[in-house]
C-alpha positions in Angstrom: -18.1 -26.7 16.8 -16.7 -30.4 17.8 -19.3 -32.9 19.3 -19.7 -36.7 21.2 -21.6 -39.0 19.6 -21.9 -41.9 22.0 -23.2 -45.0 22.9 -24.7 -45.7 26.1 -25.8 -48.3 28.2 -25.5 -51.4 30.3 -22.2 -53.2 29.8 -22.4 -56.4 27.4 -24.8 -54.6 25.1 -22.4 -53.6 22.0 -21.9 -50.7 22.8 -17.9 -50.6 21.5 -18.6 -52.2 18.7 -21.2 -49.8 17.8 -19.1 -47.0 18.2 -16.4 -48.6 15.9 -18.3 -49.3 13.7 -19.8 -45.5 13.8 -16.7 -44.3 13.8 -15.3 -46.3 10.9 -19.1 -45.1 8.9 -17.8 -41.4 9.6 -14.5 -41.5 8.4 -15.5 -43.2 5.0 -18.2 -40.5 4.6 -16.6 -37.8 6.0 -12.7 -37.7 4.9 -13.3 -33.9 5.6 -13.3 -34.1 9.4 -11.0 -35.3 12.0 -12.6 -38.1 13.4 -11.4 -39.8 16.7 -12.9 -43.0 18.8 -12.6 -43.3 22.5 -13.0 -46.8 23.8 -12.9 -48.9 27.0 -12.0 -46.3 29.1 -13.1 -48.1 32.0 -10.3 -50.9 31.5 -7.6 -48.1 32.1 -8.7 -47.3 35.7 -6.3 -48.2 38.1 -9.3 -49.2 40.9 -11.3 -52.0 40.6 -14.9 -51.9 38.7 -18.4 -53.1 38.1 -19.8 -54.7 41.4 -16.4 -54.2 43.1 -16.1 -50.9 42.5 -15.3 -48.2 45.0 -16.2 -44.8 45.5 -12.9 -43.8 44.3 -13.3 -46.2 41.3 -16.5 -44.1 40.3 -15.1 -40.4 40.6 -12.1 -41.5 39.1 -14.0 -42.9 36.3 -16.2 -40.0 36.1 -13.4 -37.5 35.5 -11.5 -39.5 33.6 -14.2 -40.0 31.3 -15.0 -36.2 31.1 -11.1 -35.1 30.6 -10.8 -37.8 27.5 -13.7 -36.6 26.0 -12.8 -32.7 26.5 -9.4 -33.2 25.2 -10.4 -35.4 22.1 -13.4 -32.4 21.8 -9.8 -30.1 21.8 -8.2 -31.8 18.4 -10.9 -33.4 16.9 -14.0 -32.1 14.6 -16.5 -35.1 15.9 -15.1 -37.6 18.8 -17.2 -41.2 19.1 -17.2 -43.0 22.2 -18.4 -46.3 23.8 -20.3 -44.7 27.5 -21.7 -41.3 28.2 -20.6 -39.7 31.8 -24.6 -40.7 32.8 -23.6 -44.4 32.3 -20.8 -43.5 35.2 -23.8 -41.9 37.1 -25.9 -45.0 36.5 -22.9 -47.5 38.1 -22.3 -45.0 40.8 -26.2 -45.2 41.7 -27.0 -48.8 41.1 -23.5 -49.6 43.2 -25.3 -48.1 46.1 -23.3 -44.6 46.0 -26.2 -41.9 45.6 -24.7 -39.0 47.0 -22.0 -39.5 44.9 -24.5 -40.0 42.1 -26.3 -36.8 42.5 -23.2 -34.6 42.8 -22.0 -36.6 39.4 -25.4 -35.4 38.4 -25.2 -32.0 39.1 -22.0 -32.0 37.0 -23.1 -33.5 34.0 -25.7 -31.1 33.1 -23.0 -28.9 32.1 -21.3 -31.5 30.0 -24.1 -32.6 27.9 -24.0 -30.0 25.6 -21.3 -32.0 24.2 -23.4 -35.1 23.4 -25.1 -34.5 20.0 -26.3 -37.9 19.3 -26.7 -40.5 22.5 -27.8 -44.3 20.9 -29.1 -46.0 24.1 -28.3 -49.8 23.9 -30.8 -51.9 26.1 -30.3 -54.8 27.3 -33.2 -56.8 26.0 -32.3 -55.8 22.4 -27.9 -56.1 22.7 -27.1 -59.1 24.2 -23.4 -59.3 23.6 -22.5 -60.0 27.6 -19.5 -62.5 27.1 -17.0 -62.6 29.8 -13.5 -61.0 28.2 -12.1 -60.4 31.6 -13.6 -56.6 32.4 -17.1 -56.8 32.6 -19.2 -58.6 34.9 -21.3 -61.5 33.5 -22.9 -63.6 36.7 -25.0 -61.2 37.4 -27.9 -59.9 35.1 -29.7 -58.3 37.7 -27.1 -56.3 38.3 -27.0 -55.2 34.9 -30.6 -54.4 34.7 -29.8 -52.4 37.5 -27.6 -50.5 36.1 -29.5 -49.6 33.3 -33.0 -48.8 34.8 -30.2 -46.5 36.6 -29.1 -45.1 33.3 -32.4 -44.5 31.9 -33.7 -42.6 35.5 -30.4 -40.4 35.0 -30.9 -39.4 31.5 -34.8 -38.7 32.7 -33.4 -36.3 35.5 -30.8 -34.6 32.7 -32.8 -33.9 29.8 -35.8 -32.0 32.1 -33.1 -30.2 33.9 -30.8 -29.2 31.1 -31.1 -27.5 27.4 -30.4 -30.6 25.8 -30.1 -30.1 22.2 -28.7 -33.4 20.8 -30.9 -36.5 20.5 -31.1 -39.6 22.1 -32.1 -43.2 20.2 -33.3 -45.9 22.4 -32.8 -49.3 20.6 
């Protein structure tokens, strides 16, 4: 059966790199398996994001993020990506959004049997928060914010589902 492994976290923390260099780890070690990265999603969404994100800007991130993954999940033995649909969840939240948090919540329980291996970034450990035009850098409260956000959602998920990958916290 194809799984995610993914990064997740706060933006700035190295999360994309991680994942490339994951993904780059697995296809050296496993020429055996079709192997595919997803990346920056975020940059492709046609509403604006971070601290001037809408409500729009979240859901449409939120199912964008879930169709990419499915699809890659379609062709591909093992897909590796930069952000988990709770990092969505953890914007939506910490932008102020909770309704639409909670019904993203809901959601995801049924997509995180597609998560194998989660690799939590924090902040305190990752700091790669340099401004290349997409995320926000002015602001770290906001990105604490966003990941005490993360961390409650994943809390909420893992009681409430069957998880059955594993998530590292570093």
């Amino acid at each position: 059966m194809s799984y995610v492994i993914a990064f997740s976290g706060s933006h700035g923390t190295g999360k994309t790199v991680s994942a490339a260099q994951k993904f780059i780890d697995l296809k050296i070690n496993h020429p055996d398996k079709s192997i595919k990265l997803l990346h920056d999603l975020e940059a492709q969404s046609p509403y604006p994001i971070n601290q001037d994100s809408s409500q729009y800007s979240q859901e449409w991130l939120f199912a964008n993020h879930i169709n990419k993954e499915l699809e890659a999940l379609s062709r591909f033995d093992i897909v590796v990506t930069d952000r988990t649909i709770v990092d969505v969840i953890g914007y939506t939240y910490a932008l102020g959004f909770h309704s639409l948090a909670a019904d993203m919540l809901c959601m995801a329980g049924s997509h995180m049997y597609v998560y194998r291996e989660i690799y939590f970034k924090h902040i305190s450990f990752n700091s790669y928060c340099y401004d290349d035009g997409i995320r926000a850098v002015d602001d770290p409260a906001f990105r604490r914010e966003v990941e005490d956000s993360m961390l409650i959602q994943y809390e909420h998920l893992i009681s409430a589902v069957n998880f059955h990958g594993e998530i590292f916290y570093n």
